[in-house]
N, C-alpha and C positions, 0 to 999 in steps of 0.2 A: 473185300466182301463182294460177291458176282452174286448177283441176284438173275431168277431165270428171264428169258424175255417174254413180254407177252404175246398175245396173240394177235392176230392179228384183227379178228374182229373185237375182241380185248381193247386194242389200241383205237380202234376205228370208234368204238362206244364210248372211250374219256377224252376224243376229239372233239366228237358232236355235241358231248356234254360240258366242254370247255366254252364251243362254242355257242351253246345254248345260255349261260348264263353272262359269256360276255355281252352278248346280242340284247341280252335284258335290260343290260346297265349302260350299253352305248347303241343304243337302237340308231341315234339320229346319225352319228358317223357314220354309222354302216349304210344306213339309207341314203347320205349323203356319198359314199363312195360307191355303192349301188347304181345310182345314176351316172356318176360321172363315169364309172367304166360301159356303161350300155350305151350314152352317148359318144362315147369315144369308139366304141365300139360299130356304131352308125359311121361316123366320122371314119373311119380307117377306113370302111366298106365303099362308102358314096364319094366322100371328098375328091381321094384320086382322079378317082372319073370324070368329074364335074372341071377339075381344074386342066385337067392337059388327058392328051391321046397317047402323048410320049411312053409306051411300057416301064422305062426307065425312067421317067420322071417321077411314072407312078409309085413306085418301088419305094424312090426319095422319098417321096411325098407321105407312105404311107409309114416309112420310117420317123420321120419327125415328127409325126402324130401319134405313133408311139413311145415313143420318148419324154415327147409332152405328157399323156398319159400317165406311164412309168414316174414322171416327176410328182404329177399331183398324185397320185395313189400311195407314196409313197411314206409320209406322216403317218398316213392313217392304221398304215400295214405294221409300222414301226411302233407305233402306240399298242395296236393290238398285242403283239408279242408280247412289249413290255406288260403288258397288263396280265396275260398269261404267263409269262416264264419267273420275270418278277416277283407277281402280287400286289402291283401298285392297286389302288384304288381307284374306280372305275370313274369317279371326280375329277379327276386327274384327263379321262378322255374327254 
C-alpha cells in the first residue's frame, strides 16, 4: 500500500506541531538541554582560546568539548524521539 508523500510544508506543519505539544509536557528537559547546548555552545567558542595559542590544540580542545556536549545532550534527544515515534507518555520524560 504506497501512500502519496507529503509536502513539504505538509511535513514542516506535523513537525512543529509534534514539537509543540512535546515542549508542553517536557518543557523542563528541554529548558534544561537549552542551556546546556548555549553553554556549551559559549564553551566551544572561548574555552579554546583561553586555554592555549596552539591552533592545533585548539581544534583538540574544541573537539572534546564537543563530545562532551554530544554525551550530555544525548538522553534527552533520545527520550524526545522515543516519546514522538513511540507514544510513550510524556511522565516518562
Amino acid at each position: 500500500m504506497d501512500r502519496a508523500r507529503p509536502s513539504i510544508l505538509t511535513a514542516l506543519f506535523w513537525a512543529y506541531w509534534d514539537l509543540y505539544h512535546t515542549l508542553q509536557k517536557a518543557w523542563r528537559p528541554a529548558l534544561f538541554a537549552f542551556l546546556v547546548l548555549s553553554i556549551g555552545t559559549f564553551a566551544t567558542m572561548v574555552g579554546p582560546l583561553l586555554l592555549t595559542r596552539d591552533p592545533i590544540g585548539q581544534a583538540v580542545t574544541r573537539l572534546a568539548i564537543l563530545v562532551g556536549l554530544s554525551f550530555l545532550l544525548t538522553p534527552f534527544l533520545l527520550t524526545i524521539h522515543r516519546s514522538l515515534l513511540l507514544g510513550e507518555s510524556a511522565n516518562a520524560i
